[in-house]
Residue frames relative to the residue before (quaternion, step in Angstrom):
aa qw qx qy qz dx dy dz
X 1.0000 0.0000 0.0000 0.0000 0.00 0.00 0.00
X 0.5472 -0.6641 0.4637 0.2109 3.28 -0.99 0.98
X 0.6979 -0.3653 0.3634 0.4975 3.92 -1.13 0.15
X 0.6430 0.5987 -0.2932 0.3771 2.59 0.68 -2.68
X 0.7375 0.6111 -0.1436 0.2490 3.55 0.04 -1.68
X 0.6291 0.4570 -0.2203 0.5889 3.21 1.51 -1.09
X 0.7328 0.5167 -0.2483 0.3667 3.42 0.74 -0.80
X 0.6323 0.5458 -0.2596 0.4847 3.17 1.54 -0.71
X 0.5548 0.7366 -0.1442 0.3589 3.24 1.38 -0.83
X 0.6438 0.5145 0.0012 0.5663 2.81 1.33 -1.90
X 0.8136 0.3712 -0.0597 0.4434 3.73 0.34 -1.55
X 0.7436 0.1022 0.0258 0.6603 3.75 0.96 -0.85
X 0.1521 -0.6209 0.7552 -0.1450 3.54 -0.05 1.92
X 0.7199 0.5499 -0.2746 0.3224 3.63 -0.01 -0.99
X 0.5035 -0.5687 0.4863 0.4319 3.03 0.88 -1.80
X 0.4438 -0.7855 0.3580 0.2405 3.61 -0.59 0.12
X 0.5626 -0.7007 0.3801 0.2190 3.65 -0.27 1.34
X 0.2388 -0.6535 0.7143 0.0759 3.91 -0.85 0.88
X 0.1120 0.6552 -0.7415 0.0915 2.95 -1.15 0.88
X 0.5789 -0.5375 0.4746 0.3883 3.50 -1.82 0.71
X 0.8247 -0.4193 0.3515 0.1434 3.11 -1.81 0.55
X 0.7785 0.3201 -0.1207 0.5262 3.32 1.18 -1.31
X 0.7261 0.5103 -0.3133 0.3380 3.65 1.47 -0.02
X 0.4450 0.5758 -0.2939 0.6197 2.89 2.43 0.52
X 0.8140 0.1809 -0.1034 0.5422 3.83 0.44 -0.72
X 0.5014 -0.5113 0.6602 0.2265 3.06 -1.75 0.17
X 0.0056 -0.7828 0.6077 -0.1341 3.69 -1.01 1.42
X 0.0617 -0.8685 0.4834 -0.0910 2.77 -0.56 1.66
X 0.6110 -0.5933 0.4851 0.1983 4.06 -0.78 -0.05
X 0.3210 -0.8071 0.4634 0.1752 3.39 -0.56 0.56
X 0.4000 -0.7362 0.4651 0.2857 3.26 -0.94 0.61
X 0.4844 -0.6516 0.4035 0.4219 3.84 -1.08 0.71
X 0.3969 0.6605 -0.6370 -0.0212 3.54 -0.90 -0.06
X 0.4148 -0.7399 0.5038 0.1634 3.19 -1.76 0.64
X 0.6740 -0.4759 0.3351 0.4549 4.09 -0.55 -0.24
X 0.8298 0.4004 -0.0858 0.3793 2.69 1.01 -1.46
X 0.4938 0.6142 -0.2138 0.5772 3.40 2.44 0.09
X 0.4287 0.8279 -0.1751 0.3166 3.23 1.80 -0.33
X 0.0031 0.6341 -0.7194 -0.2834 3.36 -0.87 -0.50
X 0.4430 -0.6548 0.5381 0.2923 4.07 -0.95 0.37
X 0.2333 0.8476 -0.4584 0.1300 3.57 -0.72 0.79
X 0.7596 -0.3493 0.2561 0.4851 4.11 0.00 -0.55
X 0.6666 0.4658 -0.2393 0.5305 3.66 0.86 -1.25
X 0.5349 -0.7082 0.4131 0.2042 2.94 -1.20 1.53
X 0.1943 -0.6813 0.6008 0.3703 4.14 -0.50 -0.31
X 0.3437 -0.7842 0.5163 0.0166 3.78 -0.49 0.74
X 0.2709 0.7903 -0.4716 0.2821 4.06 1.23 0.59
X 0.9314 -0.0963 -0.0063 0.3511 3.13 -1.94 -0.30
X 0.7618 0.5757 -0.0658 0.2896 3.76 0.99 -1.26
X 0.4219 -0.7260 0.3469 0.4179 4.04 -0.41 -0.32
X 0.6856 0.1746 -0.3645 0.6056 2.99 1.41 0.36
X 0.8302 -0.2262 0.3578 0.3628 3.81 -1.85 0.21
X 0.3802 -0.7182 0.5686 0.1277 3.16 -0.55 1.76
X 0.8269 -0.1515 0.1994 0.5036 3.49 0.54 -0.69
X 0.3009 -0.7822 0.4765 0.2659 3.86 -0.58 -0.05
X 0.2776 -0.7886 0.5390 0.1024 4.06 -1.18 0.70
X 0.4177 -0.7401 0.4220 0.3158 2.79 -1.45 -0.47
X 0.5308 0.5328 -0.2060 0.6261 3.25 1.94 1.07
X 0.2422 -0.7639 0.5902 0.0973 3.55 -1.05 0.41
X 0.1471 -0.8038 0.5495 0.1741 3.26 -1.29 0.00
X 0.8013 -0.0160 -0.1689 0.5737 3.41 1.57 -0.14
X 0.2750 -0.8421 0.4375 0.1544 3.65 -0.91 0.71
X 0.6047 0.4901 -0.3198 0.5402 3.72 -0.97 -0.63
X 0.8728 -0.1818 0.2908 0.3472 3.25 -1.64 -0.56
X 0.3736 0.7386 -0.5315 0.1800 3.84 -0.41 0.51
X 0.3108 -0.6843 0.6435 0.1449 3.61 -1.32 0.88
X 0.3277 -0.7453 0.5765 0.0695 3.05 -1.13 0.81
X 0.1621 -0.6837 0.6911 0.1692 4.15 -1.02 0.42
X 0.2426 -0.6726 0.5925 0.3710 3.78 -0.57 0.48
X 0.1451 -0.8859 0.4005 0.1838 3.91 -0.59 0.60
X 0.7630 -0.0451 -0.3891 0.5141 3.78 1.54 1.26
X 0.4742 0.6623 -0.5426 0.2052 3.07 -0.93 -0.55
X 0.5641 -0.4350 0.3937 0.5810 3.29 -1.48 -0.91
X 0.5527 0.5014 -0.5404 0.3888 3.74 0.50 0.00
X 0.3634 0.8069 -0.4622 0.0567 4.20 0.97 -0.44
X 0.7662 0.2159 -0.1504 0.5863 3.89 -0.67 0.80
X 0.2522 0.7062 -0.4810 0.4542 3.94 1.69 0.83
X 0.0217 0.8756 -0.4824 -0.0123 3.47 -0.03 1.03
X 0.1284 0.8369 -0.5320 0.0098 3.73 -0.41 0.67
X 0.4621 -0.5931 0.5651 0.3397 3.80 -1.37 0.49
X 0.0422 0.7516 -0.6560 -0.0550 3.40 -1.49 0.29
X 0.1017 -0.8176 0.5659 -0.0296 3.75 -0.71 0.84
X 0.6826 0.3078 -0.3549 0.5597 3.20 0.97 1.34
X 0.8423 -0.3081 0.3063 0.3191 3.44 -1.47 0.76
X 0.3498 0.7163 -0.5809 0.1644 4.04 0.09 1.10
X 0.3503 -0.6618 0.6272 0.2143 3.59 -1.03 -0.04
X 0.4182 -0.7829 0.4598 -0.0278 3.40 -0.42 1.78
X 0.1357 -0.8320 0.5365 0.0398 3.78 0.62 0.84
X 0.8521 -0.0403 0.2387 0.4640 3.31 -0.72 -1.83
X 0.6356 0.5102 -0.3428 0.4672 3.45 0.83 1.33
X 0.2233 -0.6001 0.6953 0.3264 4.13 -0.50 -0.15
X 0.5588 -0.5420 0.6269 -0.0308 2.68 -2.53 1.53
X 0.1188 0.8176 -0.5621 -0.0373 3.70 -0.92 0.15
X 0.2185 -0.8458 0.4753 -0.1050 3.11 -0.68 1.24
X 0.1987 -0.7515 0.5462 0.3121 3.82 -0.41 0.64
X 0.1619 -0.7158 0.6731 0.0911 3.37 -1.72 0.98
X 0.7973 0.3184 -0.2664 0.4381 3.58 -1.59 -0.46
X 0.7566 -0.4650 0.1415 0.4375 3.65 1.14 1.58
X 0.4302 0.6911 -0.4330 0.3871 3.65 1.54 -0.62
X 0.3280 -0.7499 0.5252 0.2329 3.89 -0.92 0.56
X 0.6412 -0.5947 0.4094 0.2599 3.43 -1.26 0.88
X 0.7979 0.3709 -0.1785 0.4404 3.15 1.03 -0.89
X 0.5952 0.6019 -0.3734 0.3796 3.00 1.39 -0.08
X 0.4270 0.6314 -0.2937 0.5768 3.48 2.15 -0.91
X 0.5387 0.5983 -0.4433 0.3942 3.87 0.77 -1.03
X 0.7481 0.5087 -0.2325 0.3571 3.53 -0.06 -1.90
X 0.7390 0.4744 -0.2967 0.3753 3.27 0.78 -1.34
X 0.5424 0.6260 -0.2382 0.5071 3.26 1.43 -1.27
X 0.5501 0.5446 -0.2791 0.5682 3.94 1.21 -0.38
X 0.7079 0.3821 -0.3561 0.4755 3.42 0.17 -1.12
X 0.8419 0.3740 -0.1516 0.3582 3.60 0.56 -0.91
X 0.2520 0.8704 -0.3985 0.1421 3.29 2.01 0.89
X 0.4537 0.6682 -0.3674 0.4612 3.71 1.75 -0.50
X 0.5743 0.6905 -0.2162 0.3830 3.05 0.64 -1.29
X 0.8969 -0.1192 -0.0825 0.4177 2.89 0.15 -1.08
X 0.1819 0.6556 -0.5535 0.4804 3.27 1.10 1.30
X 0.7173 0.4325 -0.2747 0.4722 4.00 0.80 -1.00
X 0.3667 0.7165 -0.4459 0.3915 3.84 2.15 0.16
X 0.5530 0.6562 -0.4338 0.2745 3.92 0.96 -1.36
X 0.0830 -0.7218 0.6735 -0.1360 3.40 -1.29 1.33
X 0.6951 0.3636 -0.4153 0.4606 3.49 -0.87 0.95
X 0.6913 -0.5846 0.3388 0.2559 3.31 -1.51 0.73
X 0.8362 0.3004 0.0371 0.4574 3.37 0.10 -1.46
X 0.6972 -0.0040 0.0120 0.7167 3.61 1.37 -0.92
X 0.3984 -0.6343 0.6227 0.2262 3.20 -1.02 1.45
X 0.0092 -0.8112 0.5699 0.1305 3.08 -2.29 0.42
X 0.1027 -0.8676 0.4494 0.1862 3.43 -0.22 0.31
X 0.0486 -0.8469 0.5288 0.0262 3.20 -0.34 0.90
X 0.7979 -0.1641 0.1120 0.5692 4.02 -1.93 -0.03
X 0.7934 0.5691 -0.1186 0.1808 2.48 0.12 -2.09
X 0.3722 0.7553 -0.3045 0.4454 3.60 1.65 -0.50
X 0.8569 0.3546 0.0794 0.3657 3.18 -0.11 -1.61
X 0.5665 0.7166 -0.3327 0.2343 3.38 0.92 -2.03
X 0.7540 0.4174 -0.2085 0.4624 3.83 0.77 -1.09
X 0.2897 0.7738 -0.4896 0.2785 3.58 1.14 -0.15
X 0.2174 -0.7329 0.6222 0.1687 3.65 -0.93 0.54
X 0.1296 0.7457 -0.6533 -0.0195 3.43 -0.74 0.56
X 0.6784 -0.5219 0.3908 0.3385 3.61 -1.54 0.67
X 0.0487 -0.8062 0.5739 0.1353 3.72 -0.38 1.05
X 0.1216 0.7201 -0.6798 -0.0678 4.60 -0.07 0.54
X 0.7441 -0.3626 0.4014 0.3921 3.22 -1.88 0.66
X 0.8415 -0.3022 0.2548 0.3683 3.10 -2.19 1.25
X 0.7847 0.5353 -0.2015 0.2388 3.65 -0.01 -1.87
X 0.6464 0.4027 -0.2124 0.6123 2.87 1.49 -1.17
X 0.6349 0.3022 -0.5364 0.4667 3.97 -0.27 -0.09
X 0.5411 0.4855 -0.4949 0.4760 4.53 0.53 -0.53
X 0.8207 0.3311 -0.2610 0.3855 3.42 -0.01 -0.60
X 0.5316 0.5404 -0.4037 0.5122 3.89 1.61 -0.14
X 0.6125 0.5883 -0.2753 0.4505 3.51 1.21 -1.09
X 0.5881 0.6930 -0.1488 0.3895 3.32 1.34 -1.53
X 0.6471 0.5317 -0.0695 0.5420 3.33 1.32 -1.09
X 0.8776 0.2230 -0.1333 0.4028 3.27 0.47 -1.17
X 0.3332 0.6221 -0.4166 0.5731 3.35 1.84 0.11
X 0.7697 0.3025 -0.2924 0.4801 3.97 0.40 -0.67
X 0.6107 0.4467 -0.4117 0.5079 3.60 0.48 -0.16
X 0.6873 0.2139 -0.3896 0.5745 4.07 0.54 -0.54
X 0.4368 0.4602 -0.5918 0.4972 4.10 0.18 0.68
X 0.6187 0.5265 -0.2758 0.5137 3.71 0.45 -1.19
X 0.5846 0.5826 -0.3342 0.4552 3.59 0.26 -1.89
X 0.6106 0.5388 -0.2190 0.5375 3.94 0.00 -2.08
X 0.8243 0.4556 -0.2196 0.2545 3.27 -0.54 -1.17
X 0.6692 0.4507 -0.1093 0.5806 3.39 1.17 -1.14
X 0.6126 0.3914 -0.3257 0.6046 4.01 1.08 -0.67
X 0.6368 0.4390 -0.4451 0.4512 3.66 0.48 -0.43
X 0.7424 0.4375 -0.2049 0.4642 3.96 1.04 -0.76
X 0.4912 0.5032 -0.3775 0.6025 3.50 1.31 0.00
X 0.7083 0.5086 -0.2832 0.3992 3.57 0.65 -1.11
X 0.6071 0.3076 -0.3120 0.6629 3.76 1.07 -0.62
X 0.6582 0.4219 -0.5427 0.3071 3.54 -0.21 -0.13
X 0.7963 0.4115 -0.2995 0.3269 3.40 0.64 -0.85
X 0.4187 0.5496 -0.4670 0.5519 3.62 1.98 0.19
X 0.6600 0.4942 -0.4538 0.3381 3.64 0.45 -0.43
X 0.5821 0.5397 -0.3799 0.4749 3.58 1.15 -1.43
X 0.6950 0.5862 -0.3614 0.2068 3.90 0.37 -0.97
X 0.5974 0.6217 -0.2352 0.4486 2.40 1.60 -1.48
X 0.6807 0.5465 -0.2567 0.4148 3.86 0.71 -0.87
X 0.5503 0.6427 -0.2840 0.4511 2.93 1.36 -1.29
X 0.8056 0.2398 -0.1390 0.5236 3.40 0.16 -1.28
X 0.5385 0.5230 -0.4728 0.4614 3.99 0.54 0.24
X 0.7764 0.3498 -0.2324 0.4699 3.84 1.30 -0.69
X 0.7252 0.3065 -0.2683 0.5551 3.33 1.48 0.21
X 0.5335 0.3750 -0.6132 0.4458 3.15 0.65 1.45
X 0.1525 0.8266 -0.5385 -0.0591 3.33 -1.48 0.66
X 0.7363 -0.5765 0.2794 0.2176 3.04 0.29 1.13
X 0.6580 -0.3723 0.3140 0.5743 3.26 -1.04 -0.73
X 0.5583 0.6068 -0.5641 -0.0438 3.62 0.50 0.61
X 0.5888 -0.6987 0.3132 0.2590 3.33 -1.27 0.71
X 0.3859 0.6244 -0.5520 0.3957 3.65 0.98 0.35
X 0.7844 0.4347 -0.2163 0.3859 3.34 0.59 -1.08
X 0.2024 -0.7847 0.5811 0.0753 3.41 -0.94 1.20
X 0.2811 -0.7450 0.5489 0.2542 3.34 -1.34 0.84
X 0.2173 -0.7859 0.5766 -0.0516 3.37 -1.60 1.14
X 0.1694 -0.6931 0.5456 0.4396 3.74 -0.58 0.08
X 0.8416 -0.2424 0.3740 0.3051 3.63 -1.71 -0.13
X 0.6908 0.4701 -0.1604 0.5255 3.02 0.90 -1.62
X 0.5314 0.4364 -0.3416 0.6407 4.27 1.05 -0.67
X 0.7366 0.2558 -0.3931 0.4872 4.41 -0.51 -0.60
X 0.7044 0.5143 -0.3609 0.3303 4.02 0.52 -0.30
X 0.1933 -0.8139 0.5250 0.1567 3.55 -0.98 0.76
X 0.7221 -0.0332 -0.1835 0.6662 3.27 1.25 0.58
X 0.1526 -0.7652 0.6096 0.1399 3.74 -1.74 0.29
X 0.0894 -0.7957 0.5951 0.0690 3.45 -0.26 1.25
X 0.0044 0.6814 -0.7222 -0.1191 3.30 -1.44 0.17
X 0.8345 -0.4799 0.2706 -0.0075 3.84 -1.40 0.09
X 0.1830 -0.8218 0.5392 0.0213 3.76 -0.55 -0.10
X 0.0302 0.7810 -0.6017 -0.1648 3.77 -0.76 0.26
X 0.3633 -0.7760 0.4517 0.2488 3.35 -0.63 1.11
X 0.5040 -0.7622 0.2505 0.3199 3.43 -0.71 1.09
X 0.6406 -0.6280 0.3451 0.2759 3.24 -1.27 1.31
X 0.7385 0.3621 -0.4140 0.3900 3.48 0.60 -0.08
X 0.5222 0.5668 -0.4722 0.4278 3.72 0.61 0.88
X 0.2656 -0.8284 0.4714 0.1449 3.38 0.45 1.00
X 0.6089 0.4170 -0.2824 0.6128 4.02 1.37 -0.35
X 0.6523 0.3392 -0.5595 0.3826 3.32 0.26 0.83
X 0.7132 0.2129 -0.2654 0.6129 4.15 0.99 0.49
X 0.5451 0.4023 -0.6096 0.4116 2.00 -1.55 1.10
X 0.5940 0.6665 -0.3563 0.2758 3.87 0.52 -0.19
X 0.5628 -0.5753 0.4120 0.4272 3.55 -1.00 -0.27
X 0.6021 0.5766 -0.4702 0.2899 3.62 0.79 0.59
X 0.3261 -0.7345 0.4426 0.3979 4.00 -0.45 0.43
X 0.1019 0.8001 -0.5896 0.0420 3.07 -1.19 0.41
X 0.2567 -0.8491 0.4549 -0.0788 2.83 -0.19 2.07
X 0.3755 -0.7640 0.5234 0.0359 3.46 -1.34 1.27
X 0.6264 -0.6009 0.2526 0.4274 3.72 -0.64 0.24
X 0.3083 0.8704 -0.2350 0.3035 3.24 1.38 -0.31
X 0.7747 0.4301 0.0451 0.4613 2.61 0.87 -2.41
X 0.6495 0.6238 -0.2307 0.3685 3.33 1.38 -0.37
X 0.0140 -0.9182 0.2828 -0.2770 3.41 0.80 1.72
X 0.5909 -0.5126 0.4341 0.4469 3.76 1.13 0.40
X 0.7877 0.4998 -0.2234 0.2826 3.41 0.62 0.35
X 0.4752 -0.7131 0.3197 0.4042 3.69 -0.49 -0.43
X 0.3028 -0.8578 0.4052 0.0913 3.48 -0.13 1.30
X 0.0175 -0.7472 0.6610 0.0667 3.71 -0.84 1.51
X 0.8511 -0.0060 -0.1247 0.5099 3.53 0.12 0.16
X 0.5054 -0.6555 0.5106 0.2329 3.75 -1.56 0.59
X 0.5122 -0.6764 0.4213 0.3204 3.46 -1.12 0.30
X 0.7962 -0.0507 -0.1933 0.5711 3.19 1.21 0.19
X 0.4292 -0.6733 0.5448 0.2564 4.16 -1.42 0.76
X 0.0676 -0.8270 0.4985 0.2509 2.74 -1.99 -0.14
X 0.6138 -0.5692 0.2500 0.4866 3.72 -0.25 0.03
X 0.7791 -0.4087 0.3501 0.3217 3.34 -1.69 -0.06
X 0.6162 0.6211 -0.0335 0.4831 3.09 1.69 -1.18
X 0.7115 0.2309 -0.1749 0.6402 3.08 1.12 -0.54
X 0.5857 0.4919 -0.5446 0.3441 3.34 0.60 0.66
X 0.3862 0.8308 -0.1350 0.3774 3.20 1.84 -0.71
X 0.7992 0.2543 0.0729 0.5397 2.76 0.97 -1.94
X 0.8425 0.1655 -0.2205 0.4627 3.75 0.70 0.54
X 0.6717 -0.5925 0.2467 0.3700 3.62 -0.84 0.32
X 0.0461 0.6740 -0.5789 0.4566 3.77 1.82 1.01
X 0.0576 -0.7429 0.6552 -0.1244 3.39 -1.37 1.34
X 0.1864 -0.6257 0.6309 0.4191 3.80 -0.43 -0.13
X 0.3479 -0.5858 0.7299 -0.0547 3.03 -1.81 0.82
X 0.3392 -0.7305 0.5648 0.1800 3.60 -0.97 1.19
X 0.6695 -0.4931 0.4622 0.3081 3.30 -1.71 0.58
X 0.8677 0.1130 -0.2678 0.4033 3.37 -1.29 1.05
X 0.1850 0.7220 -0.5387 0.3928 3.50 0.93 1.09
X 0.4488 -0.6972 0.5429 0.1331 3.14 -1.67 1.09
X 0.0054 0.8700 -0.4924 -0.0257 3.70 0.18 0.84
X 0.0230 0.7809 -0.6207 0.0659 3.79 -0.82 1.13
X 0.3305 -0.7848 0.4573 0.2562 3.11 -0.43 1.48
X 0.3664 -0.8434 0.3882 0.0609 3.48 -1.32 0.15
X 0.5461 0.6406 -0.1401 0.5213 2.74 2.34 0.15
X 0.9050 -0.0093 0.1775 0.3866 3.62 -0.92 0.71
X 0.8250 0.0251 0.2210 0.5196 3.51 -1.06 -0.89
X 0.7754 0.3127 -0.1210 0.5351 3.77 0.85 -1.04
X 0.1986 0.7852 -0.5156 0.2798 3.65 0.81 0.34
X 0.8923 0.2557 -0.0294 0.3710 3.32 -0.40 0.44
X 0.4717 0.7112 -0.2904 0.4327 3.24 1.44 -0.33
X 0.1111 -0.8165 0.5592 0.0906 3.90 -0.63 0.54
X 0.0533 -0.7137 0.6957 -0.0619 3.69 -1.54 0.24
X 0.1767 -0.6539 0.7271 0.1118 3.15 -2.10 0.27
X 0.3390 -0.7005 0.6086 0.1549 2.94 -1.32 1.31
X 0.2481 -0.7830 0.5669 0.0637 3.41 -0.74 1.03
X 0.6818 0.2322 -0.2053 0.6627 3.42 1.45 -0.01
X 0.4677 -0.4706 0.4799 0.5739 3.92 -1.61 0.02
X 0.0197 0.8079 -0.5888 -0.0132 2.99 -1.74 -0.06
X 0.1566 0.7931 -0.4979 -0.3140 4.04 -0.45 -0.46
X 0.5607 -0.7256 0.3781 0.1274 2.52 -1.80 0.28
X 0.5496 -0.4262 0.4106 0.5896 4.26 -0.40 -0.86
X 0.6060 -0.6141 0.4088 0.2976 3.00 -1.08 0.17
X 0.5677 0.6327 -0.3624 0.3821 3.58 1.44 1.02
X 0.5694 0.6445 -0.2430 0.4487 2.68 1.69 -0.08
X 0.0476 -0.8246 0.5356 0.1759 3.87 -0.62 0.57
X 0.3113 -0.8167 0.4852 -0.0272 3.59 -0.56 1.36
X 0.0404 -0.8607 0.4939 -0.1168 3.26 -0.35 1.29
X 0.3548 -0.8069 0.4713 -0.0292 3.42 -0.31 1.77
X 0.0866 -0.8685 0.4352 0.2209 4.01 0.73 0.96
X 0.3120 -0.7904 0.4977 0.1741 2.94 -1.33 -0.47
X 0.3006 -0.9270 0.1759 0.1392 2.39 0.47 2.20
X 0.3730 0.5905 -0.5849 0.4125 4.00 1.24 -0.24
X 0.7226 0.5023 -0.3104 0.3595 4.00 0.31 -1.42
X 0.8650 -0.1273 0.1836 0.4494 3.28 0.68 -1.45
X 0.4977 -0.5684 0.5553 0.3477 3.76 -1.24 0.66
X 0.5878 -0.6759 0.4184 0.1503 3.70 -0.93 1.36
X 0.6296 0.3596 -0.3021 0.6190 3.38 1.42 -0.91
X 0.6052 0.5004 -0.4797 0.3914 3.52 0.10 -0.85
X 0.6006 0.4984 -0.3433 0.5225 3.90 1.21 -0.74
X 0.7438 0.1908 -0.2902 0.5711 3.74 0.13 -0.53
X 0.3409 0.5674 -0.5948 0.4561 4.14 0.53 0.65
X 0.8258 0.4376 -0.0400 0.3534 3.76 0.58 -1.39
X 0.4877 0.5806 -0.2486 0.6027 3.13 2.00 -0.74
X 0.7525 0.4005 -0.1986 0.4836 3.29 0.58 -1.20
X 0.5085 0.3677 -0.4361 0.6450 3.98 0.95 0.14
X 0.7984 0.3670 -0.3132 0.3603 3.53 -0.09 -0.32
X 0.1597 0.6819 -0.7016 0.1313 3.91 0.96 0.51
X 0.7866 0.4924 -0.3345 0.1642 2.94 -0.62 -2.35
X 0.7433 0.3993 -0.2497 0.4750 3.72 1.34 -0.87
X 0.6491 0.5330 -0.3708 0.3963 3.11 1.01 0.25
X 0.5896 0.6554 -0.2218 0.4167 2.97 1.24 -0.74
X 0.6075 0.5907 -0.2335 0.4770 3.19 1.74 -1.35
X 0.6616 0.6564 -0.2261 0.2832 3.27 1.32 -0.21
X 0.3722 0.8525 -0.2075 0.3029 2.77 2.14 -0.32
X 0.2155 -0.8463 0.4762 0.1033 3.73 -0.77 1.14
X 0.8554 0.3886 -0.1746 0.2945 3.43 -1.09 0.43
X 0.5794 -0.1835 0.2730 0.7457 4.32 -0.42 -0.62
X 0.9494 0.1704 -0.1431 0.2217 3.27 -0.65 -1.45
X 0.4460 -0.7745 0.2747 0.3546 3.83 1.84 0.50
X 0.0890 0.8076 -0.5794 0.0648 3.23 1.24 1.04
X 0.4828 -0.4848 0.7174 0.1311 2.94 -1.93 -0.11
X 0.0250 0.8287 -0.5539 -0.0761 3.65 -1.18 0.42
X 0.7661 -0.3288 0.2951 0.4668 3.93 -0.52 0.17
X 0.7586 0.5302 -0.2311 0.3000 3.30 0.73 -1.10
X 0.7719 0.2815 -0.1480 0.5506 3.14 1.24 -1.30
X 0.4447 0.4843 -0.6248 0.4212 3.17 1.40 0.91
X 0.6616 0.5244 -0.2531 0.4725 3.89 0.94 -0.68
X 0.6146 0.3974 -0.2993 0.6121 3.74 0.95 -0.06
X 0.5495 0.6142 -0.4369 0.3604 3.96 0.88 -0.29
X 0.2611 -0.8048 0.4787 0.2345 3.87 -0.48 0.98
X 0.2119 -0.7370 0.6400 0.0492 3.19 -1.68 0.68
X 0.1550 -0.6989 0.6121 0.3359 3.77 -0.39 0.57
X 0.1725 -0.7968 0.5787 -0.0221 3.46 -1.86 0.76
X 0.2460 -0.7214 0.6450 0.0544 3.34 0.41 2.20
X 0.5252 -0.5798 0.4228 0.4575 3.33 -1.64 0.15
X 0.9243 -0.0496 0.2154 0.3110 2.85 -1.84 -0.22
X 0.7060 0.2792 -0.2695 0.5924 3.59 -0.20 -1.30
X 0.7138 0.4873 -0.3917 0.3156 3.81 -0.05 -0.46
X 0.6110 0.4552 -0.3097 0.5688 3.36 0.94 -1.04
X 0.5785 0.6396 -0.3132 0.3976 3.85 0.75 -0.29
X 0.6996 0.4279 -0.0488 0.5702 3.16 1.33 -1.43
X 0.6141 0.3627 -0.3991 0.5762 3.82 0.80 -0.32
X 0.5515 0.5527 -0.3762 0.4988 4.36 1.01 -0.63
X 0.8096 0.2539 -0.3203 0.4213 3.82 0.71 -0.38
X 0.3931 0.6257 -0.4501 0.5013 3.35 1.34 0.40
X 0.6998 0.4315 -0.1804 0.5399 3.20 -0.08 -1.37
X 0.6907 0.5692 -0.2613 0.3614 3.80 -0.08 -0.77
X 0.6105 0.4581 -0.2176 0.6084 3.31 1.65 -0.88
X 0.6227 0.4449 -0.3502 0.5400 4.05 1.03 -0.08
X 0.5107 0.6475 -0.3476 0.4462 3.76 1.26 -0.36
């Protein structure tokens, strides 16, 4: 049995009282101030956004204090702060009657949707006291919120830690990445578009949302979304036989290069590790494996977003089949494209 567990045991046989928001904390208003009303100085200003509107030379609260962001698009942006800031365009919360601040924080975290879905007004959202103030959150004796805090204080140390090491690893992998797929003038390597190393290009269909019998089945069917630099075993959502029938959804063999082609996701790449189909944003490229090694193809796709992407036509900078099939690739032989696939692969 865990502390947590022992303590809960021990302290809340019963269970653990809910009480409203405002009869646990102190809730306070912000004060107006502007940049240009300012003097510049150290103390954060704490307004409309998720990060410091700007910085002074003056505070308004110190020590421990939670912030609500109170408009913009950042409104109902809740963060903890445990130093000297000056609370502009937002309201403060504080635990009282012994109840910890940070423990009011976390909970106030879990329930950041919540009160993100608080925003009222037309043109600028706001969230304001009154929003929130009646929330119920779980109040257990002193020990037990030190030792909830206690917990989750080491997991976001951990959390930090591990995004800071994911983050250099994946500058290192790039860095390889693009040191083994450049070569210069050498002359083994021939240049090709996509459309030349592919024996077939599939792309997609969404069956139409108002037929409730076309999802829900055992077929995947994968959306642009899902299409993430990675290798794809299963989709976030299926569809039926019936709807494959009935719209321009295709299966799509296993190990295909997919590059979405849509919008926001333009340019993005993936392997299907399984068949599957897809929407009709997706462009699906069937290699050919005498020409080339499929990953070594999406190894190069995937170095080549930013220029692909740049390629994008129209309002929403789509992409289209073509200038995924007209897009060049240089093609060392075989054993080489092999050897740059077990490099890389070891950073995967």
């Amino acid at each position: 049995m865990s502390r947590l567990d022992e303590l809960i045991t021990e302290l809340c046989p019963d269970g653990v009282e809910y009480r409203k928001l405002k009869d646990v904390t102190e809730m306070q208003r912000g004060t107006s101030l502007t940049k240009k009303n300012a003097t510049e100085g150290i103390y954060p200003v704490i307004s409309g956004g998720t990060e410091p509107a700007f910085y002074c030379d003056s505070y308004n609260r110190e020590n421990e204090t939670i912030t609500v962001a109170g408009s913009g698009v950042g409104a109902g942006y809740v963060q903890y702060w445990n130093e000297p800031i000056f609370v502009c365009d937002a309201f403060s919360i504080k635990g009282k009657e012994g109840n910890l601040t940070k423990y009011i924080y976390y909970c106030l975290s879990n329930m950041q949707d919540k009160i993100f879905a608080t925003k009222t007004g037309g043109g600028i959202p706001h969230v304001y006291i009154s929003s929130i103030e009646n929330f119920v959150i779980p109040i257990p004796p002193l020990p037990v919120q030190q030792e909830i805090v206690r917990i989750l204080d080491n997991f976001t140390e951990l959390t930090a830690e591990l995004t800071a090491e994911l983050t250099a690893r994946r500058k290192q992998y790039e860095y390889y990445r693009d040191l083994l797929l450049t070569f210069d003038d050498n002359l083994s390597v021939k240049w090709m578009t996509l459309g030349e190393i592919s024996i077939n290009t599939y792309s997609g269909g969404t069956p139409r949302a108002n037929h409730p019998e076309y999802y829900g089945g055992d077929i995947p069917w994968l959306r642009t979304q899902e299409v993430r630099f990675m290798d794809i075993y299963d989709t976030e959502m299926r569809i039926t036989p019936a709807a494959l029938e009935n719209s321009a959804a295709k299966w799509i063999p296993k190990n295909c290069v997919i590059v979405a082609i849509s919008g926001a996701t333009a340019g993005r790449s993936a392997i299907n590790k399984i068949p599957l189909t897809t929407n009709q944003h997706c462009c699906c490229l069937e290699i050919n494996s005498e020409l080339a090694n499929y990953r070594y193809v999406f190894y190069w796709v995937s170095s080549q977003y930013e220029k692909l992407k740049s390629l994008g036509q129209g309002a929403r900078s789509d992409l289209n089949s073509g200038i995924i099939k007209s897009f060049p690739i240089p093609i060392p032989p075989l054993e080489e494209q092999e050897r740059i696939v077990a490099i890389l692969d070891r950073f995967d």
